[in-house]
C-alpha positions in Angstrom: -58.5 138.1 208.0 -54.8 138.9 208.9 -51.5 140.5 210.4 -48.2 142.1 209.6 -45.2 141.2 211.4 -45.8 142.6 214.9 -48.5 144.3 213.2 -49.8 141.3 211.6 -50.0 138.9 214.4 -52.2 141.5 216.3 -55.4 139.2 215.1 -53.6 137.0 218.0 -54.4 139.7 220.2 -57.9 138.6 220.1 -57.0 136.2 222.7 -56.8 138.1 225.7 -58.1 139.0 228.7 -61.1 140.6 227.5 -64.0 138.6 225.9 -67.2 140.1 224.3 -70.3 138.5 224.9 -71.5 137.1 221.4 -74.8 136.1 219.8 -74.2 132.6 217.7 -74.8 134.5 214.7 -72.2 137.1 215.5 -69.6 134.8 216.2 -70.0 133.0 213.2 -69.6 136.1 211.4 -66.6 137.3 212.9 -64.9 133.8 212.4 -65.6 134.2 208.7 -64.2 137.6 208.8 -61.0 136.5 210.2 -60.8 133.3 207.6 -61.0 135.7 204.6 -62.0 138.8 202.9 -65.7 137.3 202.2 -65.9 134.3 203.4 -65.8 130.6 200.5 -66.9 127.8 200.5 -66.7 124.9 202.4 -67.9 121.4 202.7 -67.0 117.7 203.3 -64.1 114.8 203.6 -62.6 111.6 205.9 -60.6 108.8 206.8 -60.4 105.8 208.9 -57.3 105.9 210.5 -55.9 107.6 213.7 -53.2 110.1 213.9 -51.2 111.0 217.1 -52.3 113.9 219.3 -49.8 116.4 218.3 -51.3 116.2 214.9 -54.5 117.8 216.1 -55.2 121.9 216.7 -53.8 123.2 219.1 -55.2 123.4 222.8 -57.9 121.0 221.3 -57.5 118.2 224.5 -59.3 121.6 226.1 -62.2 122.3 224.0 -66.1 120.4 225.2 -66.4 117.9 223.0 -70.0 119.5 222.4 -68.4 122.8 220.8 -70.2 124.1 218.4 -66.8 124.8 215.9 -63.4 126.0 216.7 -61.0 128.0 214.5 -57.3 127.6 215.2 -55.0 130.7 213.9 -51.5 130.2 212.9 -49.3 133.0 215.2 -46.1 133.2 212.7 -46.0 136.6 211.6 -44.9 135.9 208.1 -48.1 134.1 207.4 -49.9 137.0 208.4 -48.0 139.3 206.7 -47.8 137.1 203.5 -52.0 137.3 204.1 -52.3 140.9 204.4 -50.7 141.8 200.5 -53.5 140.2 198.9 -55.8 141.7 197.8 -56.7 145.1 196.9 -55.7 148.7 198.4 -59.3 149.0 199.5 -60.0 145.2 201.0 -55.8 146.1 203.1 -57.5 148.9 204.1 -60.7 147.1 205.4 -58.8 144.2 206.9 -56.8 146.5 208.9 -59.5 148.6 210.2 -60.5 145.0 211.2 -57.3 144.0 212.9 -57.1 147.4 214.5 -60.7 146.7 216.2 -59.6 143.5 217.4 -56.4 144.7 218.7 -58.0 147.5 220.9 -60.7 145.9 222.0 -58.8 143.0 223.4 -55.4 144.0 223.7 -55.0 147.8 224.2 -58.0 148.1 226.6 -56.4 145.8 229.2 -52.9 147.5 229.1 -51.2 145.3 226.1 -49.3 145.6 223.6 -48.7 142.0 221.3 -44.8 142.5 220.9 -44.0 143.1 224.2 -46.8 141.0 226.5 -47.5 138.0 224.2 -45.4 137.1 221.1 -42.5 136.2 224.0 -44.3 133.6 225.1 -47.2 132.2 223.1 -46.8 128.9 220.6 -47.3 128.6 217.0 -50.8 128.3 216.9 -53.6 129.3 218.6 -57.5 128.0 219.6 -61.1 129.2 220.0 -63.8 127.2 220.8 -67.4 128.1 220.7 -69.7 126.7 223.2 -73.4 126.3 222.0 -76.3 128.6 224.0 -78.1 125.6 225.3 -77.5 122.7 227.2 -76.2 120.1 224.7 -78.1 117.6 227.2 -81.5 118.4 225.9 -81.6 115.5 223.6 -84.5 114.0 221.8 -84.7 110.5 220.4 -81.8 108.4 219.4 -79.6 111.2 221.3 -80.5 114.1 218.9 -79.9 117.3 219.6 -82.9 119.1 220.0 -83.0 122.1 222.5 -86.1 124.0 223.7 -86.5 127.3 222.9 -86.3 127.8 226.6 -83.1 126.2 226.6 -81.5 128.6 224.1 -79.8 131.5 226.2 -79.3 133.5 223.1 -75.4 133.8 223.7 -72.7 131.1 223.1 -69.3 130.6 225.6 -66.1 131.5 224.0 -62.8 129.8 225.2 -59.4 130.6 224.0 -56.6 128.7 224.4 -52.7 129.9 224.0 -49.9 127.5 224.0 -47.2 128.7 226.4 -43.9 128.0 224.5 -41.6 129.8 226.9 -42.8 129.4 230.3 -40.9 131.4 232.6 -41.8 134.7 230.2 -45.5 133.9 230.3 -45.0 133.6 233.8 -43.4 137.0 234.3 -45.8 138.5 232.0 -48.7 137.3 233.9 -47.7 137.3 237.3 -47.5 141.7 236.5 -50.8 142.2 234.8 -52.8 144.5 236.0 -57.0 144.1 236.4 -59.1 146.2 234.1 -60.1 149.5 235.1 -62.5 149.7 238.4 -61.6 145.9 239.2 -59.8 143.6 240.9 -58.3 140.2 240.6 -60.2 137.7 242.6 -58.7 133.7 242.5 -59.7 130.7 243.1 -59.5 126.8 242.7 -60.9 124.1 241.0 -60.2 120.7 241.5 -56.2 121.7 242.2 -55.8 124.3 239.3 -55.5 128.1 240.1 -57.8 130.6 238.2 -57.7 134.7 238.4 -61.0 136.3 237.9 -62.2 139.6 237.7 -64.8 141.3 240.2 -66.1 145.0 240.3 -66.2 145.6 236.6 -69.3 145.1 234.1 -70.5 141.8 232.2 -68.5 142.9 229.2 -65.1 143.3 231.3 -65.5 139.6 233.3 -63.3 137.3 232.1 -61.8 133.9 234.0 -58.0 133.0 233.2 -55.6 130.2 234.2 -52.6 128.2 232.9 -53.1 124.2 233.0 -50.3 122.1 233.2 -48.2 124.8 232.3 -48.8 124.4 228.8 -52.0 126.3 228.1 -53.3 129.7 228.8 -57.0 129.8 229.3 -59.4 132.2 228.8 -62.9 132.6 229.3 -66.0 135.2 230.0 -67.6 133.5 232.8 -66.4 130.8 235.7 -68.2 127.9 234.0 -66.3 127.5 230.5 -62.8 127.7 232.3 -64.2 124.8 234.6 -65.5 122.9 231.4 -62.0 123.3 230.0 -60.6 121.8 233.0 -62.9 119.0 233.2 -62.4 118.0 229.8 -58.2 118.4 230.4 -58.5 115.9 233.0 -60.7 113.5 231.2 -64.1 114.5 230.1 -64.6 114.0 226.3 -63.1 116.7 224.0 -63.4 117.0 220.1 -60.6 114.6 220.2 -62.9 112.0 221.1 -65.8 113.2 218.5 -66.2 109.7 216.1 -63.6 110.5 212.9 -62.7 113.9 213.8 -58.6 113.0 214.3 -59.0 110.6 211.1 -60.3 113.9 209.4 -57.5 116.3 210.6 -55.4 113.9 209.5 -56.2 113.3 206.2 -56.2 117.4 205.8 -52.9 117.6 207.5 -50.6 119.9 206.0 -47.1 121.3 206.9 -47.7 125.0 207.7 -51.6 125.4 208.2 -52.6 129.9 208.5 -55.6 128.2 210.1 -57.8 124.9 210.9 -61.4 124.8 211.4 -64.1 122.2 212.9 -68.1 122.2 213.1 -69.7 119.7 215.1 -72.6 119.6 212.1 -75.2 117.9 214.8 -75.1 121.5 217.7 -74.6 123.5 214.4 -78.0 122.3 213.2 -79.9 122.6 216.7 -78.5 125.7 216.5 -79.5 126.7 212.9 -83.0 125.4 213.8 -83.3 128.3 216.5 -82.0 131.1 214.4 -84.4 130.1 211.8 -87.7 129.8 211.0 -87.6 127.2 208.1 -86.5 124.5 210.6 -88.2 121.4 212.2 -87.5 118.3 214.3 -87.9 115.9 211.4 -85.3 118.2 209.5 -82.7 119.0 212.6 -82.5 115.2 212.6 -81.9 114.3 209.0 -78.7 116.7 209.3 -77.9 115.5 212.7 -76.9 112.0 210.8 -73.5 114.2 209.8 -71.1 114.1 211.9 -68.5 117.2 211.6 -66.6 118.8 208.8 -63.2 120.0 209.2 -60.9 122.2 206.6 -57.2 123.4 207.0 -56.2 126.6 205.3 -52.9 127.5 203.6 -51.4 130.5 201.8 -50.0 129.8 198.4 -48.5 132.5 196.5 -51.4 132.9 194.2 -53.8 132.8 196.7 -55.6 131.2 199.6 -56.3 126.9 199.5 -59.0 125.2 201.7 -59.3 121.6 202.0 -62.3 120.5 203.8 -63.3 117.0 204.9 -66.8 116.1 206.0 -68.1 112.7 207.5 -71.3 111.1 208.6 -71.8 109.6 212.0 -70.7 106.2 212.2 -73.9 104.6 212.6 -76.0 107.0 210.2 -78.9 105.9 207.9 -77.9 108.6 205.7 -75.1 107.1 203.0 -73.0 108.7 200.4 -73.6 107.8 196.8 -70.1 106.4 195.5 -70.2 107.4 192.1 -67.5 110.4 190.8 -68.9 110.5 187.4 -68.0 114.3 186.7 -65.7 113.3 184.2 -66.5 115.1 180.5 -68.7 118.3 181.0 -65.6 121.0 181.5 -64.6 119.6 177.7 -67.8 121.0 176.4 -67.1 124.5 177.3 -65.3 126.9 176.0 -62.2 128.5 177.3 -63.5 131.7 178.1 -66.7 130.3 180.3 -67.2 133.0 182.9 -68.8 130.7 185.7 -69.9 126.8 185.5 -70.4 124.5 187.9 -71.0 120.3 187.5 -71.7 117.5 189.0 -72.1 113.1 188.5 -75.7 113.6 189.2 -78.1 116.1 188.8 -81.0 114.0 190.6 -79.2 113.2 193.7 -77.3 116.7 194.1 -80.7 118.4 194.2 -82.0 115.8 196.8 -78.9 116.2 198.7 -79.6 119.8 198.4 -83.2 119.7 199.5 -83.0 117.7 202.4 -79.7 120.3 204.2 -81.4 123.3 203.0 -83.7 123.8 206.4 -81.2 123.4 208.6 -78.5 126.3 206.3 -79.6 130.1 206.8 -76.8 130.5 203.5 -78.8 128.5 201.5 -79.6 130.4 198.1 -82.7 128.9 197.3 -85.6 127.3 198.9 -86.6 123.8 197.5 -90.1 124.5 197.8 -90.5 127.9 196.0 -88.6 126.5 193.0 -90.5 123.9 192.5 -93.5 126.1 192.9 -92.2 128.2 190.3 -91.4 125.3 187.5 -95.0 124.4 188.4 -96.7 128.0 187.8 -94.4 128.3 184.4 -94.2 125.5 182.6 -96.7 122.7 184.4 -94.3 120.9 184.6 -93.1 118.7 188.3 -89.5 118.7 189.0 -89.2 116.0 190.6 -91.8 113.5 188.4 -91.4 115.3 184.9 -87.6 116.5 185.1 -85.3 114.9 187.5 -86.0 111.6 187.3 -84.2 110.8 183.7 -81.5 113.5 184.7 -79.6 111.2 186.9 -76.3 111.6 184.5 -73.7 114.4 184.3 -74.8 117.8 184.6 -73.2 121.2 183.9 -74.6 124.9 184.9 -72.8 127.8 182.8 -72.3 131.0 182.1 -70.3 132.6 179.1 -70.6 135.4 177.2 -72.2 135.3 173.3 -70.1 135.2 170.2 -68.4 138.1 169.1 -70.1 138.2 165.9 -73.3 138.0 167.6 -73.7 141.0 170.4 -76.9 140.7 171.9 -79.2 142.5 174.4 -78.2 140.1 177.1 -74.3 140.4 178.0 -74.2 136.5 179.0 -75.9 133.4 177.9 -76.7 130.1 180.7 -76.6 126.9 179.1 -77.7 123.7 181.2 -76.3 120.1 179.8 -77.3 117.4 181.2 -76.2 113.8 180.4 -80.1 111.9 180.2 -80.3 108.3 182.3 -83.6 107.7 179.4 -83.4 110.1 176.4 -87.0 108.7 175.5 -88.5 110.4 178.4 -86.3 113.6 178.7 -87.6 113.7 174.8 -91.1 113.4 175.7 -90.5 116.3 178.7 -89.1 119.0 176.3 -92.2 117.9 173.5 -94.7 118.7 176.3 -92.3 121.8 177.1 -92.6 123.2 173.2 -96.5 122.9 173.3 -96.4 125.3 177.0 -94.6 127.9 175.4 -96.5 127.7 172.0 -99.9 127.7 173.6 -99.5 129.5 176.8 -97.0 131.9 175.8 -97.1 132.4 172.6 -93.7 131.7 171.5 -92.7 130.7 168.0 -91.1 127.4 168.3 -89.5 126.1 165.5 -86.5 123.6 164.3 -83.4 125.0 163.1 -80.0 124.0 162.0 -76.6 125.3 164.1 -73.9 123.6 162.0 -75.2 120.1 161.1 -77.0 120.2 164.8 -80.7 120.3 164.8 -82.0 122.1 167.6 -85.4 123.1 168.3 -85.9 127.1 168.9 -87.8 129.2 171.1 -88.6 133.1 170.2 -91.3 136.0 171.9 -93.3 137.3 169.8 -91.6 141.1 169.9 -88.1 139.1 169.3 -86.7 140.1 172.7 -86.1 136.5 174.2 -85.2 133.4 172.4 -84.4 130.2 173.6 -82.5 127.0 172.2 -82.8 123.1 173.4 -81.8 120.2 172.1 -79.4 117.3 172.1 -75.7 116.8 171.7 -73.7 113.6 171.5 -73.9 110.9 174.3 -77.5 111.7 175.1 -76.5 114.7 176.4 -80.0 117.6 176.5 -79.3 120.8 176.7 -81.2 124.1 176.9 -79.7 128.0 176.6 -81.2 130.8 177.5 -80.2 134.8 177.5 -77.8 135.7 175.1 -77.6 133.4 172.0 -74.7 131.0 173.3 -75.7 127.5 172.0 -73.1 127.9 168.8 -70.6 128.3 171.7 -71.0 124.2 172.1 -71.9 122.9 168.8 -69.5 121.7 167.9 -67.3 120.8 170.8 -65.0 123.9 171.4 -61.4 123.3 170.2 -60.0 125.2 173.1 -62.9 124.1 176.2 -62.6 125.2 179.2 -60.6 122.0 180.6 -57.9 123.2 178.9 -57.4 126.6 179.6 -54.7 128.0 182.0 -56.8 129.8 184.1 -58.9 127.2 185.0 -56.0 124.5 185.4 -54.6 126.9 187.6 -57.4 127.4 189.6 -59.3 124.3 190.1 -57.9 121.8 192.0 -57.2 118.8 190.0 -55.6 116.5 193.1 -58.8 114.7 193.6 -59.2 112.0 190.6 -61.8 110.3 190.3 -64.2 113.3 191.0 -67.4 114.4 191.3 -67.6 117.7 189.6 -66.3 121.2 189.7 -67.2 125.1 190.5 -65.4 127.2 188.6 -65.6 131.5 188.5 -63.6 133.9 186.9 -64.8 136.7 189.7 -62.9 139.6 187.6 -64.9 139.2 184.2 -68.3 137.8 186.1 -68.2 140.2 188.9 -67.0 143.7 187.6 -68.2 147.1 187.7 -70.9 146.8 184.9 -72.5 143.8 186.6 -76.0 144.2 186.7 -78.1 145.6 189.8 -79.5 142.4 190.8 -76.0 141.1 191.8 -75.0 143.7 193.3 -73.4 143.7 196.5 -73.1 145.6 199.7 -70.3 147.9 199.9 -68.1 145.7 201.8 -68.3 142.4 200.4 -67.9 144.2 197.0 -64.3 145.4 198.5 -63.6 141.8 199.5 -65.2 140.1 196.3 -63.2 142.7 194.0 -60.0 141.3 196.1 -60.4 137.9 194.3 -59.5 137.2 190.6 -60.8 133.7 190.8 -62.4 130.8 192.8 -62.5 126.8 191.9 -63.3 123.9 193.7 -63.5 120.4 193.2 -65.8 117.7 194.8 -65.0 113.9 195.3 -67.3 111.5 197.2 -64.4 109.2 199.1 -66.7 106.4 200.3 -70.5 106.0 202.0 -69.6 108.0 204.1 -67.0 110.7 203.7 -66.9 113.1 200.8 -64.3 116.3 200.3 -63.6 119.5 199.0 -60.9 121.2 198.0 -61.1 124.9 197.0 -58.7 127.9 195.9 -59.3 131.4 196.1 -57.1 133.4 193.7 -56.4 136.3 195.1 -55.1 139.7 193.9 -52.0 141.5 194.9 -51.8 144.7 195.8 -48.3 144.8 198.0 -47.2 145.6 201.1 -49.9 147.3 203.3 -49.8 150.1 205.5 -48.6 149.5 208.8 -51.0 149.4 211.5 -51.8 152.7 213.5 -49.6 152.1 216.8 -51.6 151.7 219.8 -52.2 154.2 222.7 -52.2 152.5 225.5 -54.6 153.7 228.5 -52.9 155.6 231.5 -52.1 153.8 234.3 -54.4 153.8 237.6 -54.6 153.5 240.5 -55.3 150.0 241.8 -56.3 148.4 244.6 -53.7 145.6 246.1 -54.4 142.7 244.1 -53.7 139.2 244.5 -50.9 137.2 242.2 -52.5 136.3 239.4 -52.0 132.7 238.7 -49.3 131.6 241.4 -48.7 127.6 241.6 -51.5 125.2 243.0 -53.0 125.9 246.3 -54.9 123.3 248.4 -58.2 122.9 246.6 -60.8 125.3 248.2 -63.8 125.0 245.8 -66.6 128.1 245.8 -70.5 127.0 245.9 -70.5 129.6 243.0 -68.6 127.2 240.5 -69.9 124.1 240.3 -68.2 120.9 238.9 
């Protein structure tokens, strides 16, 4: 989420000398939290070539190259503050109750204040990296990543890393901080490199600290992850070395990033398959043949952009198809379309679908109970009876009926979908007329919408009808709800490609493409939405914050493919300031040593293993 000036970089404050033991699921959540006011959408992109390391996060020469993700957090307060006035009143309200939690609970706790005891000293961006809850060495066949349950601690390893851009006032700064309440510092070395750690205090109050190469400020909860970071410093692998992952930075490089994120898609899935119960081996391993996805984030003045870049391991089975064929579907919707989303190819997005869907606890909809339910309704098999001639151009919308033509439903759904063998998708929606005839007692019947012949569907008490049939260029489609299929026959003169909302909020950078998402969150999401969509209270708050969200999909080659997505956001001004902090009193300590003075002779404890 984000900061005001002083106020607004306090989300920096996070960093500090007092880390919270986290469940994987937990920090997950908070990292979405921080990114935005409910969390988008991300996905996939890559190059081939390398970049220098100063291109690369922050601090991220430090970071395992067996992290689970990191998130990197842009410390210039303008960005922050620049973050904070979108919105509404209520979602500034909620973000700062959010910042002020942070704040205290890292920052105030341990005697802190940003202004004063970091913003001196700390660089322009700064790094977390989250360690997975198992030993990354429990590997199955063909070096997957497939830990035990009794390998799974339940808890992940957070490191933070602060580049030191003025070194004599981080020194100053440090060298005077006092140990949390009850404790003491304790130091120590490994392998030449001073640490300060705390003793005397409870599990939530440990934390390990040191500077390396007087560049980077470490932090950590436990002895282990600050000797990892070294260790990787001095030359164990890092997510520098992870196949493609500078090639992908690269490509997402941009001038002034508010923030930079990174999954290591192989731990996230072992991960996944322990936090869920839809998960096995044969499925951990189809998504272990991705490699990572990485997106940078920047504020524009209308709102927030992501650009995400996901790649498969160099040596995958697994292969993109290289097709970008979404090229004509936004042209046969109308301007005022509420939500749609498309795609080159219906068949292969829902295998794609299918085969990530064990391994993603987000996923809206399980393979196996749709197909279940086509079955049950209609007889009919998705993938024998459906899919198989729907390997063209496909488009999912929503839009509200014609104005001369209320209905009972307050939207119609229309699917299109470009047919790879008309004779078969003909013979599909014959056998579907006769279900609904015999089984349902529908009234199915052909009728006329302009000089369109179109076959139509109606209950018996009147309440539902439904309309399918075929448009130029072998296109099929089939509406449902509100009586919208005069909405595209003919051809809207103003579609939806054309209108300034949507040209304003779907990137259009990536030509050729593969499709688009595209919704107008004000008219789809307001307050007479229906029950089932509604939301909890605050997701509502950050889902009323947004006016509009669109996305655009491009496959780049076999095995790369990217997103880019904007999040239009609403303005509601300059927020309220933060509430200051109270600092607690001081006490009485115990003599402590320095905290991190220069290198000692090494004297390395049994207690911290290399």
């Amino acid at each position: 989420m984000s900061e005001t000036n002083s106020e607004t970089q306090d989300t920096k404050e996070t960093p500090k000398f007092k880390l919270e033991k986290q469940k994987v699921s937990i920090g997950i959540a908070a990292v979405a939290a921080v990114l935005l006011l409910g969390g988008a959408i991300t996905a996939f992109w890559a190059i081939a070539q390398k970049r220098p390391l100063p291109e690369i996060p922050v601090g991220a020469e430090l970071i395992p190259e067996d992290a689970l993700m990191t998130l990197s957090l842009t410390t210039d307060a303008g960005q922050w503050q620049r973050m904070r006035e979108f919105g509404t009143p209520e979602s500034q309200q909620l973000l700062n109750n959010y910042l002020v939690q942070l704040r205290d609970r890292y920052l105030t706790a341990n005697g802190f204040q940003y202004e004063q005891d970091i913003q001196p000293w700390v660089g322009s961006e700064v790094t977390l990296g989250f360690l997975p809850p198992f030993p990354v060495n429990a590997s199955g066949e063909d070096n997957e990543i497939v830990p035990s349950p009794a390998a799974f601690s339940g808890r992940q390893s957070l490191l933070m890393v602060l580049p030191i851009a003025n070194p004599n006032r981080a020194k100053q700064i440090l060298e005077s901080a006092q140990p949390p309440q009850g404790g003491r510092w304790v130091p120590r070395t490994y392998k030449n490199i001073e640490i300060k750690e705390t003793q005397g205090v409870s599990d939530e109050n440990r934390f390990s600290v040191t500077v390396i190469d007087g560049r980077y400020l470490a932090i950590a909860k436990d002895s282990e992850t600050i000797n990892r970071a070294i260790d990787t410093f001095l030359g164990e692998p890092s997510i520098v070395d992870a196949p493609g992952a500078i090639a992908a930075w690269q490509k997402i490089e941009t001038s002034r990033p508010f923030g930079r994120f990174y999954v290591n898609v192989p731990v996230a899935a072992a991960v996944a398959s322990l936090n869920s119960d839809r998960a096995v081996p044969e499925e951990i391993a189809q998504q272990q043949q991705n490699q990572g996805f990485a997106t940078s984030i920047t504020l524009q003045p209308e709102g927030i952009a992501f650009d995400t870049v996901a790649w498969l391991k160099p040596d995958s089975e697994r292969k993109y198809a290289v097709e970008n064929n979404g090229k004509t579907m936004t042209t046969r919707l109308p301007a005022d379309t509420l939500m749609m989303m498309s795609g080159g190819n219906l068949q292969r997005v829902w295998q794609d679908y299918s085969q990530g869907v064990a391994t993603n606890p987000l996923a809206p909809i399980n393979p196996d109970w749709l197909k279940t339910a086509i079955q049950n309704t209609t007889t009919l098999d998705l993938e024998k009876d459906l899919l198989p001639w729907m390997q063209g151009e496909f488009s999912l919308a929503m839009m509200p009926p014609p104005e001369n033509n209320p209905s009972f439903f307050p939207v119609g759904v229309v699917l299109m979908v470009q047919a790879s063998d008309r004779r078969a998708g003909e013979a599909t929606l014959a056998k579907l007329d006769q279900v609904m005839s015999e089984q349902y007692n529908f009234k199915v019947e052909p009728v006329q919408i302009g000089e369109q012949p179109v076959v139509k569907w109606t209950a018996q008490n009147g309440s539902v009808s439904v309309n399918h049939g075929w448009l130029d260029g072998n296109v099929a489609f089939i509406s449902v709800l509100a009586p919208v299929a005069e909405r595209i026959i003919p051809k809207p003169q103003t579609p939806l490609a054309m209108s300034q909302q949507f040209q304003s909020v779907v990137p259009l950078e990536l030509t050729p493409n593969n499709g688009h998402f595209f919704m107008d969150m004000e008219r789809t999401l307001n307050t007479n939405t229906p029950a089932w969509l509604q939301l909890p209270p605050q997701q509502q708050i950050a889902i009323n914050a947004m006016r509009a969200i669109g996305v655009t999909a491009a496959i780049e080659n076999q095995r790369t493919s990217r997103y880019q997505v904007f999040v239009a956001m609403k303005k509601a001004g300059s927020p309220q300031p933060l509430p200051p902090a109270t600092l607690p009193s001081a006490q009485p300590t115990t003599p402590s040593p320095a905290p991190v003075a220069p290198a000692t002779p090494e004297v390395e404890t049994p207690s911290t293993p290399e």
